[in-house]
N, C-alpha and C positions, 0 to 999 in steps of 0.2 A: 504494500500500500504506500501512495505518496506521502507526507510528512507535509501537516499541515499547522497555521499558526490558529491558536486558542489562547484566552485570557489565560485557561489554565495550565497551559504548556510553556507561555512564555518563556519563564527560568531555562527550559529546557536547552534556550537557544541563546546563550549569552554571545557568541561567537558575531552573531549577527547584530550588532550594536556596534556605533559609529566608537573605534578607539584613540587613545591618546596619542599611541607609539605605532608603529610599525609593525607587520607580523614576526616571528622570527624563522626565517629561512632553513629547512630542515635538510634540504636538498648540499650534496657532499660532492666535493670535487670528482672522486670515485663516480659516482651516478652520474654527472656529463662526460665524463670521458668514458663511458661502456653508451652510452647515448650515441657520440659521436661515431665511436666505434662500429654500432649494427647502421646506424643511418645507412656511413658510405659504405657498409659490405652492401645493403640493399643496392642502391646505387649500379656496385660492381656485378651484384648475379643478375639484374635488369638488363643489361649490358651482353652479359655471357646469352642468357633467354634469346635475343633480339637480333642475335651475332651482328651488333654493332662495334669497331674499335672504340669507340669514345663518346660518349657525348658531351654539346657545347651548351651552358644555362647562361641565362639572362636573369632569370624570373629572379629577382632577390631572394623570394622562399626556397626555391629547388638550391640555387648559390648557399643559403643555411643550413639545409637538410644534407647537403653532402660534403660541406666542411666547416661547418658552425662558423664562420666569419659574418661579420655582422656590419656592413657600414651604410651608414644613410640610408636603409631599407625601404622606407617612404619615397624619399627621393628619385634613388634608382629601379624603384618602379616605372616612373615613367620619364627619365632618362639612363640611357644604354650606356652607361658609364664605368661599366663590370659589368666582368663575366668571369665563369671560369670552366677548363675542361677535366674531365673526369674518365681515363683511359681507362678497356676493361683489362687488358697486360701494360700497364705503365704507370705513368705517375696522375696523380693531381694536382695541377695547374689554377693558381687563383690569378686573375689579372687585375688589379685594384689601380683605381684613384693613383696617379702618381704621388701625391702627398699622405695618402693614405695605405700605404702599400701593408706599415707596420702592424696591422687589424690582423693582418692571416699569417705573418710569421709566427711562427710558434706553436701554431694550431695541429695536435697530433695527424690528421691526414692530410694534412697538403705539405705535397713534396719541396713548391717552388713558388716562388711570387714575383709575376712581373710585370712591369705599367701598361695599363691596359691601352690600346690603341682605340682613341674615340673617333669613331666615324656617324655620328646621330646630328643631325640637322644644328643643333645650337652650337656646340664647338666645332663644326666644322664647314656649315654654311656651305658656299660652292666648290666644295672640294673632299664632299662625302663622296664621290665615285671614288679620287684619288687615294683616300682615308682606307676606304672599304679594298681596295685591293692590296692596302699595305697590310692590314689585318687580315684578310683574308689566309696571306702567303704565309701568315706567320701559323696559323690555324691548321693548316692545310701540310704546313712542315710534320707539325707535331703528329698528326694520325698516320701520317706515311711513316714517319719514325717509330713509331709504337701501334699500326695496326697489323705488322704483319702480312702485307697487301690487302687488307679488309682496309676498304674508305668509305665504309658507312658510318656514318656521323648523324648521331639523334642531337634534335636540335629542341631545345621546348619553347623560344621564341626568339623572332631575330628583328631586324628591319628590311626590307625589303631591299633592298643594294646589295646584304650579304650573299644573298643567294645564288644571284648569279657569281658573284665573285667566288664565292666559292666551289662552284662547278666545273668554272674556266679551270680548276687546278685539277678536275677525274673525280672531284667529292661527291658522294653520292647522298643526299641529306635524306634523312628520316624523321618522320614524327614523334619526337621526343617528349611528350606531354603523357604518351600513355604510359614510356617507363615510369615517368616522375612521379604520378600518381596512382601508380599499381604499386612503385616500391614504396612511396608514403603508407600508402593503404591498410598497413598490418603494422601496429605496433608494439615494442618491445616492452616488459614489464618495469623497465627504467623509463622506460619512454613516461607510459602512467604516472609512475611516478612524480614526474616531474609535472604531466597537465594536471595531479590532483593539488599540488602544491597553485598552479596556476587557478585554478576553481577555485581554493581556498581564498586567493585575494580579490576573485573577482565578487565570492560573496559577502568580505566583508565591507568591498564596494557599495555592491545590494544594500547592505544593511545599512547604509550611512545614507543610502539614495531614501531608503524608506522612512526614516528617521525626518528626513528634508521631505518629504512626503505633506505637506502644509501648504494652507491657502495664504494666495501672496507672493508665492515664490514661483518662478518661471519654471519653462522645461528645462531651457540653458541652465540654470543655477543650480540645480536636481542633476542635470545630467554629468555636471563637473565633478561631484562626488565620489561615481567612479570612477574618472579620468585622476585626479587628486589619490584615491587608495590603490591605486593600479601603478604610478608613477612614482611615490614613495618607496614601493616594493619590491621596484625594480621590474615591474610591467615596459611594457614598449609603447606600445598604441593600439587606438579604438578603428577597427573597421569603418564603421559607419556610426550615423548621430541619430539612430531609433530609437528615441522617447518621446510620445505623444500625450497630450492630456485631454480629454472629454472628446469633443467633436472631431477635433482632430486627428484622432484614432481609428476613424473611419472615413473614408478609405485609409488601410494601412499604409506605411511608406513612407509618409512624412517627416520629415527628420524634425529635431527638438529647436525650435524658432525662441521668440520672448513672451511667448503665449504663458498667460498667467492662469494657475489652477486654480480650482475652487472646491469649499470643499463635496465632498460627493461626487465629484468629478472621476469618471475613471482614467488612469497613468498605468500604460502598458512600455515595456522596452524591452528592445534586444541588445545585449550586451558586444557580440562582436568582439570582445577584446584579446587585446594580443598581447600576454601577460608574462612573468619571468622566462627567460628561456625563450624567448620567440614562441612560447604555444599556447593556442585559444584554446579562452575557454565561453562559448555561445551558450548564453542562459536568458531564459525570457522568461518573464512575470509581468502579472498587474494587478494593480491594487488599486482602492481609493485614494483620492486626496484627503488629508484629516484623518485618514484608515476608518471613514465613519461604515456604519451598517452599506450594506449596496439594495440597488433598490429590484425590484422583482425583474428587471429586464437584465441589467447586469448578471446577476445571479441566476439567468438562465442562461445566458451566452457562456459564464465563466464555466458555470458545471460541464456545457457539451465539450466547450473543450477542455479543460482536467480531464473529463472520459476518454477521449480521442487521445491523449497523452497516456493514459493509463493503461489503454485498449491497446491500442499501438507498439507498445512498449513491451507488454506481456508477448507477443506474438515474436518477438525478437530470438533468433537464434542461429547457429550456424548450420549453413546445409539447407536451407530459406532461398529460395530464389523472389526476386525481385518479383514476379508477374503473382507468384503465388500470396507474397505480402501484400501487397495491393488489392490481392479480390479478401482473403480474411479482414483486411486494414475498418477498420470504426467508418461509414456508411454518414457521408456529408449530405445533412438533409439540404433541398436545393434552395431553402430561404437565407444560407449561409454559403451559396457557391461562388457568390462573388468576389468574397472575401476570403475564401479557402488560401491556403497558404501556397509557394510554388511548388513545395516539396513535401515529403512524407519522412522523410527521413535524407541527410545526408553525412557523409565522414565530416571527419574534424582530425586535425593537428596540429599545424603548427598555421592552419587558416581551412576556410570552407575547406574541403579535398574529397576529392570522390570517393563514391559516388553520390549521385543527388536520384530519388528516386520519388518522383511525383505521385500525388493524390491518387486514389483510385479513380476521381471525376475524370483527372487528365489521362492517367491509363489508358482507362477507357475509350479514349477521342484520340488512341494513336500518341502520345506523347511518351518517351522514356523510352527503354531500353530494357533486358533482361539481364541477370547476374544472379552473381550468389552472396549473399551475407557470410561471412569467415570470419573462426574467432580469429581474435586479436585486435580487430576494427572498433574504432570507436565512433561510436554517431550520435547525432543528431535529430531528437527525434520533437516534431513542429504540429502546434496547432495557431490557427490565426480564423476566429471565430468573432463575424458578428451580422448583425441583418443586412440583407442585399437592400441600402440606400438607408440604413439604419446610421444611430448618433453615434455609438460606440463600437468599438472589439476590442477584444480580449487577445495576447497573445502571450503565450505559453513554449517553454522548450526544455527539454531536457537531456543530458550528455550522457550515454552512457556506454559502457565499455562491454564487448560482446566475450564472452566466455563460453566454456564447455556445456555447459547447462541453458543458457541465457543473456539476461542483460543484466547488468550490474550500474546499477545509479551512482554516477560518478561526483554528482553534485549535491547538496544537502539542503538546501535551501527552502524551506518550507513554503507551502500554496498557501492560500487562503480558506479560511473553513466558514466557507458559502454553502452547505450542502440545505 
């Protein structure tokens, strides 16, 4: 059963009360360095699978997941400023920031660091062709050196100049997106370890959010809470800014503006957050403002989905294929299908990661794909429940890690007791 809050259970939940100090960090040098360690073996057996020599990352996450170096992660998301390759017989290659190069010295799998050749439209303006083949040749050195005569090169995302540049030298590119997130996909028991430590801060976020939970105070001002308990702890950053208050909760999606609550208002969020360690921990809740009584509409939207949460969740196992979850999955009556959530469940680790496997509504109309649940995945399991043109919704989520038996609730953070 979920873990819900009552006058009489309060005590129960000290944990979730806004604190004075900092959490204390339980996580041991030992536990990131065996982290590190299975990441880039995943990496290399994706690699060996695929009979690709190497692949080339951009994506800052896949760049963390396969040599924990960490720089400007936000930033070089959406500039190509680093990269690094990752050979399945050779070394691994970080290429960093010239100024920055010092981030991946040291770091137990990376063999070499050297200044990355920027060829992306801001520093290079009209002479990203020129750029792009200088890079290229250096790229193109390294797989011939270490593939053995294999020149397949999985790639998870580049700019369009690399491509041909890269060809001109016999590269044969491959989509490198399914290694990344099939070797994400399965995580290690250190792995957990370390996102329940990341859950731990994300709910005592929660609780300093609920606390600020009062009329007068904006969504921005509510939502800083857990930006504030997440960055003290040595969290990273928040995905996105999903906190809504009353009307503004429906349609969902809305990010957290200077909209002011009131009380009896309903305040839904999705956390999103990217906490110690680079890994998420995605948890959603709502509550009233003032935490006053809810009134008979809320408290009917809140129970379907706590149920669809609860339904959902039990059905979890390994050896579960996607199409089969979907026809047993909790049954969205159609006065709430507008609102239905985009997914039914999807992975989590070190950010969203596959797979996303939508509603049974969408199933149904041809959306999604077929797989299998395996333990060791941890997911993501969503409800986003409220009337089709309706004032409010509710949204709900829960993390939990697939094991031999089932799902195991990785997060603790109590519902509300609406029943």
């Amino acid at each position: 059963m979920l873990k819900v809050f009552s006058d009489a259970r309060k005590k129960e939940y000290p944990n979730f009360q806004a604190a004075d100090q900092p959490l204390k960090n339980p996580i041991k040098r030992e536990t990131i360095a065996k982290v590190r360690a299975y990441r880039h073996g995943r990496i290399k057996q994706k690699l060996i699978e695929h009979d690709c020599a190497a692949i080339l990352l951009f994506d800052p996450l896949n760049i963390r997941y396969a040599t924990d170096c960490s720089d400007m992660q936000v930033w070089t998301m959406h500039n190509a400023a680093r990269y690094a390759i990752v050979c399945a017989d050779g070394p691994t290659i970080c290429f960093e920031y010239r100024n920055a190069m010092h981030l991946a010295q040291g770091l137990d799998q990376v063999d070499e660091v050297r200044p990355a050749t920027s060829w992306f439209y801001f520093t290079s303006g009209p002479l990203v062709a020129r750029n792009a083949k200088l890079w290229a040749a250096e790229i193109a050195e390294i797989v011939k050196a270490n593939g053995g005569g294999n020149k397949r090169l999985a790639v998870d995302k580049m700019e369009p100049a690399g491509v041909d540049a890269l060809r001109a030298h016999g590269i044969e590119i491959v989509e490198g997106q399914e290694l990344t997130e099939t070797a994400r996909m399965i995580k290690s028991p250190d792995e957990v370890e370390v996102m329940r430590w990341t859950i731990k801060v994300c709910e005592q976020g929660m609780g300093r959010m609920r606390e600020h939970s009062i009329a007068g105070k904006t969504e921005n001002e509510i939502w800083a809470q857990l930006h504030f308990e997440n960055i003290r702890n040595g969290g990273e950053w928040i995905e996105t800014r999903l906190l809504a208050i009353g009307e503004r909760t429906n349609p969902w999606f809305q990010e957290c503006s200077d909209h002011i609550g009131k009380d009896g208002d309903l305040l839904s969020f999705d956390t999103d957050l990217v906490g110690p360690y680079g890994y998420c921990a995605d948890l959603s809740r709502s509550w009233t403002i003032g935490l006053v009584p809810p009134s008979d509409a809320q408290r009917q939207i809140y129970n379907f989905a706590l149920s669809e949460i609860e339904h959902n969740m039990g059905l979890i196992r390994p050896g579960l294929n996607f199409k089969e979850f979907s026809q047993k999955s909790k049954r969205i009556p159609e006065r709430y299908h507008d609102n239905r959530y985009s997914c039914a469940f999807h992975g989590v680790g070190l950010c969203d990661e596959y797979p996303s496997v939508p509603t049974h509504v969408d199933m149904e109309r041809g959306a999604g794909h077929d797989g299998m649940i395996e333990e060791g995945m941890v997911l993501c399991i969503e409800s986003c429940t409220g009337l089709n043109g309706g004032p409010e919704c509710v949204k709900l989520e829960v993390q939990v890690l697939v094991t031999e038996t089932g799902a195991e609730q990785l997060d603790s953070f109590p519902f509300e007791d609406w029943a």
